[in-house]
TIGU-544530 format. One record per residue (C-alpha): x, y, z. Coordinates in steps of 0.2 Angstrom, whole numbers, plus 2048, in hexadecimal, padded with zeros to 3 digits. Example, Ala and Ser with C-alpha at 12.3 -4.5 7.8 and 13.67 -1.06 7.14 Angstrom:
// TIGU-544530
83E7EA827;8447FB824;
END
This chain:
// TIGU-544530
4BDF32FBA;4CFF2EFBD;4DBF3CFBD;4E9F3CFAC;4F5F40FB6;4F3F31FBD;4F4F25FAD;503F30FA8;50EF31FB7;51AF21FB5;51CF27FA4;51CF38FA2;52DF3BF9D;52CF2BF90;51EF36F89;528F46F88;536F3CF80;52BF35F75;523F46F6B;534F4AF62;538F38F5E;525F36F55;526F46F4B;539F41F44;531F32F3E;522F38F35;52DF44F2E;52FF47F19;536F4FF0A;528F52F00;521F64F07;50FF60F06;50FF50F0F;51BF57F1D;50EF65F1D;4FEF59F20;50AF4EF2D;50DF5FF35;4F9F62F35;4F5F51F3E;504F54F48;4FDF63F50;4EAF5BF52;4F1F4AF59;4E5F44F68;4E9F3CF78;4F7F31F75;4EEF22F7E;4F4F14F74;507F1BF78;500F1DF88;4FCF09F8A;50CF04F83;518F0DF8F;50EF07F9B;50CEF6F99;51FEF5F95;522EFCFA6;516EEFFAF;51FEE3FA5;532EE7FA5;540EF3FA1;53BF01F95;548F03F87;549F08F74;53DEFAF6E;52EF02F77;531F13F6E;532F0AF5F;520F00F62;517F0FF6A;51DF19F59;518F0AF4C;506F0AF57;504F1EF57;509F1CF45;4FBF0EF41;4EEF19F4D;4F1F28F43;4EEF20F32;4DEF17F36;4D8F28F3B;4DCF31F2B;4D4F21F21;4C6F1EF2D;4C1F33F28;4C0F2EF16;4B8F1CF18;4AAF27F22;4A9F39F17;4ACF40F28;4B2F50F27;4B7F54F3A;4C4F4DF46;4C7F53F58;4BDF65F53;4C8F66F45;4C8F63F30;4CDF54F2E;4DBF4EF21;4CEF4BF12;4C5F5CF16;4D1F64F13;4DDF5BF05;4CFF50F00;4CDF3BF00;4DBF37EF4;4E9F40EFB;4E1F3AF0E;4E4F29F08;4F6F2AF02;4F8F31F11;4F2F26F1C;4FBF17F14;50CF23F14;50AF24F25;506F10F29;513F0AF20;520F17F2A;51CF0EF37;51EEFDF2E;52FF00F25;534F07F37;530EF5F41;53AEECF32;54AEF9F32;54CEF6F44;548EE4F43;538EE3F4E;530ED7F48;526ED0F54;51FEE2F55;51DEE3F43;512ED2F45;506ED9F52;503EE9F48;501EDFF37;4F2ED5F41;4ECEE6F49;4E9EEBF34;4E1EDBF2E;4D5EDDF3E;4D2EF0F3C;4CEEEDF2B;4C3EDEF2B;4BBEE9F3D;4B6EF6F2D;4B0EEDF1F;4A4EE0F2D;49CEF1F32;499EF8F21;493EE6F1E;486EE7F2B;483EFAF27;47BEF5F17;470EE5F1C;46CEECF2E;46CEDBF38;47AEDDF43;47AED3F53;481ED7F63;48FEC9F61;492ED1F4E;494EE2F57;4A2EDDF63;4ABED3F58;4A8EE3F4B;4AFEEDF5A;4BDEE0F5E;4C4EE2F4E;4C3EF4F47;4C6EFBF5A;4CEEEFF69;4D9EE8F5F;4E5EF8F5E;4E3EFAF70;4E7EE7F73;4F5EEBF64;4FDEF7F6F;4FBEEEF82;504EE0F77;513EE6F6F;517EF3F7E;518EE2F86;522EDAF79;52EEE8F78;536EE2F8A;532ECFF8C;52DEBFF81;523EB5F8D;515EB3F84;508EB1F92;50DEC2F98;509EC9F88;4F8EC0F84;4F5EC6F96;4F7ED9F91;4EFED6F80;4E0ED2F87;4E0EE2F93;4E2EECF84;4D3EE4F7B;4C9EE5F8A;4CCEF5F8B;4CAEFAF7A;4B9EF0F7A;4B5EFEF88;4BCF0BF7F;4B1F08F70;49FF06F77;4A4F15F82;4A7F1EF71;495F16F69;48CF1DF79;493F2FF74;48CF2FF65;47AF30F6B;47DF40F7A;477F50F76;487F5AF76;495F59F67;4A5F55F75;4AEF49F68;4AFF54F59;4A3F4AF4D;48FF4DF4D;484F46F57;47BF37F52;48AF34F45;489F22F46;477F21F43;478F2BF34;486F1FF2D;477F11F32;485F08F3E;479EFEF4C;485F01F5B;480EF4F6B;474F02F74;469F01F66;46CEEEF61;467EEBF73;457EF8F71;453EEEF61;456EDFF6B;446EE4F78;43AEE8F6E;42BEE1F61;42CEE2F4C;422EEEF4B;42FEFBF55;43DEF3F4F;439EF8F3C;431F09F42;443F0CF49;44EF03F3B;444F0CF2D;44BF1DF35;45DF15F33;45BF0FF24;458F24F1E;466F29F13;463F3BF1B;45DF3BF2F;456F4BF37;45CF50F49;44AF4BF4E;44DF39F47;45FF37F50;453F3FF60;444F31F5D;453F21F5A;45CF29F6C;44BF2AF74;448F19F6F;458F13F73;456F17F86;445F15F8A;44CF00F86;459F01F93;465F02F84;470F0FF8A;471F07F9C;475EF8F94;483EFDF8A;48AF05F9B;489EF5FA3;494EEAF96;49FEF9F94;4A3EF5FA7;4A5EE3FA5;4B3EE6F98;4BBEF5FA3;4BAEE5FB0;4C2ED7FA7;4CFEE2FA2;4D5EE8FB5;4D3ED5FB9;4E3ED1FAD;4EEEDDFB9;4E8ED3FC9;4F8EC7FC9;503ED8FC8;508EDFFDB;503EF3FDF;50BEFFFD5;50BF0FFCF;50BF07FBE;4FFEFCFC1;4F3F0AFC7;4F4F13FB8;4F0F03FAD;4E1F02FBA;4DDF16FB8;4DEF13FA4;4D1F08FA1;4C6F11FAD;4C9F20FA5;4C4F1BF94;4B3F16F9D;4B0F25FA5;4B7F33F99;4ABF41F91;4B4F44F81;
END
């Protein structure tokens, strides 16, 4: 697995610069919503969507004030489709933690969720980036539409594997594509170049996110969320749509009656894992997961060697080979 220290190099003191400037932002008045900002704020995760847009802002041109300004409005988006995302699946855990509606409960998680989005919103218009403001506006409508296709096929249980990527296109890539784009946008308007990186980050948040759906079937809590927490939420995910893909009827409704459970033992997430690989499905997953990780490094190949370029290189394969 590549080295962070690696992906973080060229921009290391952007990053630095970068904590302060994201908790004066998400600061308020009102004690109880500065003390659940000051909760997340001490939880916050890997900063890998600020990551991508210092980085491809560096590939891309001369790092100023705007990129600050996108890498906040994406961190800001990030962290609020976390707090929803918690409520929208009862899920009480996040990183190892309690999450936001554990601990306050749904109603104040979703106001604030939407008090953190539209801080980033109200920031891109009071510093008239607009153009960022339109990538993240788009990033929303996808997230969103990402959701409600999933909870669709949740209930009828006939996802297809060209449902499942445009389902993970939507409520995934597009934030990671959201953020290659507007760190892009913050130092150039050619917009070739930033389709170019757009479609690294979706590439790469493809990866990202069947890496995440193959978690979901090990052994060992690493992610902070049970086991097998997809399956008892009945979202197919490709290892298992491929699985379902290989075998007879008479399997396939052995295996979707299990899913269909509102409540699922450990021994039935054991028997859908089992069945899962003895198709190959895992395998399987691995393999397209790799093709994406692919296409994405083939949109760097016009750029010359570079430290920059390295970590953009080191990014994507570390979203493939990470372990938590």
């Amino acid at each position: 697995m590549p080295s962070k220290d690696l992906i973080i190099a060229p921009i290391q003191q952007e990053l630095i610069n970068f904590e302060p400037f994201f908790q004066k932002a998400t600061k308020s008045d009102l004690p109880l919503l500065s003390n659940i900002i000051n909760y997340i704020l001490r939880r916050k995760g890997k900063q890998m969507r600020p990551m991508l847009v210092f980085l491809t802002a560096k590939l891309n041109g001369t790092f100023n004030e705007r990129t600050y300004h996108a890498a906040l409005t994406i961190e800001l988006l990030h962290t609020a489709t976390l707090v929803h995302d918690d409520v929208v699946d009862d899920s009480y855990q996040r990183r190892g933690f309690f999450s936001i509606n554990a601990v306050w409960k749904n109603k104040i998680a979703v106001l604030v969720g939407d008090f953190i989005l539209a801080k980033g919103l109200l920031w891109s218009i009071d510093h008239g980036d607009y153009d960022i403001l339109g990538h993240i506006s788009t990033a929303v409508k996808d997230m969103s539409e990402g959701e409600i296709l999933q909870i669709e096929k949740a209930r009828k249980l006939d996802i297809t594997e060209a449902v499942y990527f445009e389902i993970i296109r939507k409520k995934t890539a597009s934030l990671l594509a959201t953020s290659a784009a507007v760190g892009t946008c913050s130092v150039t308007t050619d917009i070739e170049i930033i389709e170019r990186m757009r479609l690294f980050g979706e590439y790469a948040g493809m990866a990202f996110q069947i890496k995440d759906d193959l978690f979901d079937y090990q052994k060992s809590n690493l992610l902070g969320k049970p086991t097998g927490n997809d399956l008892h939420e009945k979202k197919i995910t490709l290892p298992l749509i491929h699985a379902l893909n290989q075998s007879g009827c008479k399997e396939n409704s052995r295996i979707l009656k299990i899913v269909r459970k509102r409540t699922k033992s450990t021994a039935d997430i054991r028997e859908v894992g089992d069945f899962v690989e003895s198709k190959g499905g895992f395998k399987y997953a691995e393999g397209v997961m790799f093709e994406y990780v692919e296409k994405a490094i083939s949109q760097l190949s016009e750029y010359p060697e570079s430290e920059v370029k390295s970590a953009l290189i080191g990014y994507v394969k570390y979203i493939s080979s990470r372990v938590s």
